[in-house]
Every structure is written in structure tokens, then in C-alpha cells.
N, C-alpha and C positions, 0 to 999 in steps of 0.2 A: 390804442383805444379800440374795442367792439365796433364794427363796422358790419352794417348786415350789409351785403355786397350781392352781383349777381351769380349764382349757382350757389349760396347760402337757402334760399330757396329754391325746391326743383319745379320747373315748367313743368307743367303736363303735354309733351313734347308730339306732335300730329297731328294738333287738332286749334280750331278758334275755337276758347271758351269763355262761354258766360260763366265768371262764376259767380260760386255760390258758396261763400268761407259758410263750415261747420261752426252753427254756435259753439262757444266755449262754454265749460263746464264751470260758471263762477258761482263764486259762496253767495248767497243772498242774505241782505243784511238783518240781521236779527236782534245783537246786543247794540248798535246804537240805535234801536226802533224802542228798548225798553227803559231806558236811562229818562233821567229828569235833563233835557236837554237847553242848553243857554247859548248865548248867543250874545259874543264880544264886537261890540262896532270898532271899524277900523280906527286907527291913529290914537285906540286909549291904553296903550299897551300889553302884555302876553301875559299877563296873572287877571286869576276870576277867584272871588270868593265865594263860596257857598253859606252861606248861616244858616242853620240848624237853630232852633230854642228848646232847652232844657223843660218838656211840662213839669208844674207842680203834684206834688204828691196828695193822693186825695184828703181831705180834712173829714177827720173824725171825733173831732171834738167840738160839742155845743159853745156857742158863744156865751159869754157873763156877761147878767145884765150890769149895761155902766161901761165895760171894760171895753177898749178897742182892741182887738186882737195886732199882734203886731206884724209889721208889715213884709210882704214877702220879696225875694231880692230876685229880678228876672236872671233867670242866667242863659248866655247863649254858647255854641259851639263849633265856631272857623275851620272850615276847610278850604285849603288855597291849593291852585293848582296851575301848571305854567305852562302856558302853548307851546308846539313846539313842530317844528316846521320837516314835512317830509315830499319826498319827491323821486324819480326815474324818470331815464331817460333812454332814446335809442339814435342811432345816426342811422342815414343809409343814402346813397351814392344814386345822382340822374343815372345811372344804366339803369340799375331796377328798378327805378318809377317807371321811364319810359319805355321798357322791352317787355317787362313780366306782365305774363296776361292776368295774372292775379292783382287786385285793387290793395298793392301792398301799404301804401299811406292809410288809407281806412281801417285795416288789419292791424296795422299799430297801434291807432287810435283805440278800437275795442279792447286790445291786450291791456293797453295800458290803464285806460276807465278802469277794465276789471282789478288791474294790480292796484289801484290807488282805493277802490272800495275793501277789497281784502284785506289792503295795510289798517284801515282804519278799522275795520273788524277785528283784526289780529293784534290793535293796540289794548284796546278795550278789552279782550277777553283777556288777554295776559295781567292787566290789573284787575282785572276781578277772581282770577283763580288762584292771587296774592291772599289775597280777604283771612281773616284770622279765626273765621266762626267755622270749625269744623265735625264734620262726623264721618268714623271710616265705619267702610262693609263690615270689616271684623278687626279686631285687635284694636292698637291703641297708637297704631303711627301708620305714617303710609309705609314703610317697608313693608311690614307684616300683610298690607291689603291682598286678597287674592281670592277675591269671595263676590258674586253679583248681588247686584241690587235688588233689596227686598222690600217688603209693604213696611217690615218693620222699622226700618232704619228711615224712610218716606217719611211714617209719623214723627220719628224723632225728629227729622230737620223739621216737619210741621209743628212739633209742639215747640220745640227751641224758638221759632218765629214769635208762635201765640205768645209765649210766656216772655219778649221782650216786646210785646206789644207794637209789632208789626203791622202794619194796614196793606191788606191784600190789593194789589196791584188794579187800576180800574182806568186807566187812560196807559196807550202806546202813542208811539211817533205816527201820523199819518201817513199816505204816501205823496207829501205834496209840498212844492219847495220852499215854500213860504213858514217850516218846522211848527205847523200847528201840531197837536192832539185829537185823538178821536177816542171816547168812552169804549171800554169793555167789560162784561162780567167781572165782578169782581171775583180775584182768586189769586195765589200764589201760581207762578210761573216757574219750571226747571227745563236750564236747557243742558242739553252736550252734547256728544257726538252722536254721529250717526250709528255705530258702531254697538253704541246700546240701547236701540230702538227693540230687537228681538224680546229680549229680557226685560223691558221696561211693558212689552205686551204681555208678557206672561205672568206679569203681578195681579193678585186676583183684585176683581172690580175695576180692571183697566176697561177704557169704554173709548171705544175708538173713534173719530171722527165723521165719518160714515155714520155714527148712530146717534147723532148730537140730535139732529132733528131742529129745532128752528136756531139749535144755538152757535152761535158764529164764532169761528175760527180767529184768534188772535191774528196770526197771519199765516201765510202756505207753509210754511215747514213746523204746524203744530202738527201731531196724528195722534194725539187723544191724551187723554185725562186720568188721574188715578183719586175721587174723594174730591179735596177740593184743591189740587194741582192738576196743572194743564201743563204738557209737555212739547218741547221744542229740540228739535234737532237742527246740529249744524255741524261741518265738518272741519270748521275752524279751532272748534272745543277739542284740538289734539292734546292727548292723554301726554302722562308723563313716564315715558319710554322705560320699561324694563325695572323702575320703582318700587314694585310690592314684594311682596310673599313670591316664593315658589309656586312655578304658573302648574303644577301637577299636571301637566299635557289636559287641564282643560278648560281656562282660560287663555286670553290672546296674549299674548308677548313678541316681541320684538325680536329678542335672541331667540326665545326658544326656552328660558331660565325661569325666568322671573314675570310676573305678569305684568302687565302695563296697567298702569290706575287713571280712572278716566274719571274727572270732577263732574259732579251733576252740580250745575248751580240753581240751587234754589231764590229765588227774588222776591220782593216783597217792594211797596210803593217808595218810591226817592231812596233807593239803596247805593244806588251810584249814580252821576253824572257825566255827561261829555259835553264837550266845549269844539266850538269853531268859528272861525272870526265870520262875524257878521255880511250878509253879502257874499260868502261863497257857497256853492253847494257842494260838499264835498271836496273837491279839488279843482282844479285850474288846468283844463289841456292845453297844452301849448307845440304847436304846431307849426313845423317853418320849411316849407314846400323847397325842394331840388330845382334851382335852373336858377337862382336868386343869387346874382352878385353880393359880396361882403368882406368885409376887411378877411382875409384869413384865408377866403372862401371865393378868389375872385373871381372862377368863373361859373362859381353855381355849380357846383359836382357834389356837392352834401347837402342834406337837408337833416332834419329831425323831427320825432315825435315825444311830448313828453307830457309829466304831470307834478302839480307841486299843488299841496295844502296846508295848513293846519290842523292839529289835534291834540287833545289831550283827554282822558279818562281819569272818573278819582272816586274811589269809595266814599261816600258822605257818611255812612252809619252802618256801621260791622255786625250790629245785633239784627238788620235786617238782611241779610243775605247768610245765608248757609251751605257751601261747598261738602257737597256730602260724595265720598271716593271709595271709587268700586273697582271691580274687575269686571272686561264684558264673556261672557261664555263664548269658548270655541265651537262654534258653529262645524 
């Protein structure tokens, strides 16, 4: 089994140091900040329903006098979805607690926070870029894709929205553990990588954040707006590798071949959901200090750091979200 051990990490050898670990470079949470977010109390089991109700269709016909119009049947539509339990871990042996000048117990602790936020970012996007409502750059499959993102193809995922009567998006997750809401502009939201930030500026009428003026930033990884979409980058939104058309040496690719197609997801109000059991925030670090006698362990020469949660992600309504797939220009 993985053992981080001593000389697994190198001492910075001559000196007594304070240190000072380098922040890591983690994804900040985006797609479970936008979701209709629920909240399973403990001991009630690992499925959550969502209900949906079917509206009525508008009435265009006068009423007769006398006649009761007959009566209408509510109809509703169940999405279920099943928790489901993840976790990492790390060992590492009393010498490198107590020789390494570096605060290696703490340094695990951050790695692993970050790897347990990422998993939970990286579940949720992988079912969202499943979603069945599509529009490519160009052609009529992702093979073919090998074309950037244009104003045109924007309106289309916008008018696809309007025309299944989509409600633009008007409350995010706050930043506060207690999984309130906090109100925003109302607007459709797309996010994706990082990768097609360039191209997503150079769509005319793009208006950058810097020029919003009193109007406030969904959260720090928006950088501006195209009409009435406000854009989100994240580097979680990894493209699907080597996928399109013939990357014609001037989109990005992977081999070199073929271009790489990167989903812009378009979002709209209660399009998807996330789930975690009630009472946790995210995950559970679990921590268990070197020098601690224990069956196995009996004189204390291992310790661990680690994390465990739940989660689950689930699309509620396909005709609010729209995955619109592009190619990003070679820079």
C-alpha cells in the first residue's frame, strides 16, 4: 500500500524553515453553486425525489354560459436520484511527522479538502455534459465539430431556452454553510473551460466585467456577458479529447489530428440538482495523528489523512439546459 515515507518529500537541506506551502492551484466551485440544491437528513435513506409539475396549456376558449368546462388532470414528473459515497485517503509513517520541517499533516489536509471539492465538481459536470439538448459549432454531430464559438450558435442555445420556456436563472448557492440562496440578475448562465475564454471575447457585444458598473458578478470566475448570457469559466469543463472534425492546424487538439470539442453549458432556473446528506458540508476529513497506539499499528509508526462524503447530481428538465460544442482557437 502507498506510504508517503521520509525522503518521499525533499527537506530543504541547511537551513531551519518557517514554512510556507505554496497555495495549490484548486478548481473553485461553480456547478454545485448553480444547481437547485437539497438537503437528505441523516438515517432517511440514499434516494431524494425531485417533482417537477407538468403546467397547463393556455385556455383559448370562452366559457358557455350553463356548461362547466371539464376538469383538468394535474400531471406531475419524478426524478429520483441515489447518493452515493466517495472518499481518499493517504498514510504516512512518525519519521516524517516528526523530522520534516515542513507541516506535512496540514499539507495533506489541504490536498485532500481540495481533492474532495474537485470530486464533487467533477461529478456534477460529467452529468451535466450527458444532457440530451444539443447544438454543435458546425455540422450535425460532435465528430464533424472543428469550428469556434459564434454569436450565432449563442442565440440558438438562447432561442432553444426561450421557446421551451425556460426561466432565466435568478438565485445561486451562497457562500455559507447553512446552503441558503442569494438573488441574482436574472439571466441564462454558460459555463466551460477556461480554454475558450479568448474566443468567447471576441463574440461581438461581449462586455466584460470590468465594464458592468454597479452590476455584480454572479461569482469570481464570471468575466463578462454576451446579450443576456453571463459567462463562467472553469477548468473542470475538460473537453472531450481529440472528438471533432480535423483540427486544420487551427484549433486545439490533443494529438495534433482532430480537434478537441469543449461543451458550453448553457443553464436556465432548476435545470439540475445536487444532493448531500444533511449536516455535512461537503465531506468529512478524517484525520488520525502518528505516535497512536492501535490494533495493527501498535506502536504508533502510521498515521493518516483522509476524506469521505456524499453526492449525487441529476438533470430535472433537459429542455432547460443546452450543451452547445465547439472547438477553441489555437492561440
Amino acid at each position: 500500500m502507498p506510504m508517503t515515507a521520509y525522503g518521499d518529500v525533499s527537506p530543504r537541506v541547511g537551513i531551519i524553515a518557517i514554512s510556507q506551502f505554496l497555495k495549490h492551484a484548486e478548481h473553485p466551485i461553480v456547478f454545485n453553486k448553480l444547481g437547485q440544491v437539497e438537503r437528505v437528513p441523516k438515517n432517511k435513506g440514499l434516494s431524494i425525489k425531485w417533482r417537477r409539475w407538468v403546467p397547463f396549456d393556455p385556455i383559448t376558449t370562452a366559457l358557455t354560459e350553463g356548461v362547466t368546462p371539464s376538469s383538468q388532470k394535474l400531471a406531475v414528473v419524478d426524478v429520483t436520484a441515489t447518493l452515493g459515497q466517495y472518499g481518499g485517503w493517504s498514510e504516512i509513517t512518525d519519521v516524517i511527522q516528526d523530522t520534516h520541517e515542513d507541516p506535512i499533516l496540514q499539507g495533506m489536509m489541504q490536498v485532500h479538502g481540495q481533492q474532495a471539492s474537485e470530486s464533487f465538481e467533477a461529478l456534477t459536470y460529467l452529468t451535466l455534459r450527458a444532457g440530451t439538448n444539443v447544438v454543435y459549432a458546425n455540422g450535425s454531430a460532435r465528430n464533424a465539430v472543428n469550428t469556434k464559438i459564434s454569436l450565432g450558435k449563442v442565440r440558438s442555445a438562447v432561442r432553444t431556452l426561450n421557446k421551451n420556456k425556460c426561466r432565466k436563472k435568478t438565485t445561486i448557492l451562497a457562500p455559507s454553510v447553512n446552503y441558503k440562496t442569494q438573488a441574482i440578475e436574472a439571466a441564462y448562465v454558460a459555463v466551460c473551460h477556461t480554454d475558450l475564454e479568448p474566443d468567447i471575447r471576441d463574440l461581438p457585444g461581449f462586455v466584460p466585467v470590468s465594464q458592468y458598473g454597479s452590476r455584480q458578478t454572479i461569482c469570481p470566475q464570471e468575466f463578462g456577458s454576451v446579450e443576456n448570457v453571463r459567462f463562467i469559466t472553469t477548468t473542470i469543463a475538460t473537453p472531450f479529447a481529440d472528438a471533432g472534425g480535423l483540427d486544420g492546424d487551427a484549433v486545439l487538439s490533443t494529438t495534433g489530428t482532430n480537434a478537441d470539442v469543449y461543451p458550453v453549458l448553457f443553464i436556465g432556473e432548476d435545470a439540475y440538482g445536487t444532493v448531500a446528506l444533511k449536516g455535512k458540508d461537503s465531506a468529512e476529513i478524517l484525520v488520525r495523528n502518528p505516535g497512536k497506539p492501535e490494533n495493527g499499528n501498535e506502536l504508533g509508526q502510521r498515521g493518516s489523512v483522509g476524506w469521505k462524503g456524499w453526492h449525487v447530481a441529476a438533470r430535472l428538465n433537459e429542455a432547460w439546459m443546452v450543451r452547445l460544442e465547439v472547438a477553441a482557437t489555437l492561440l
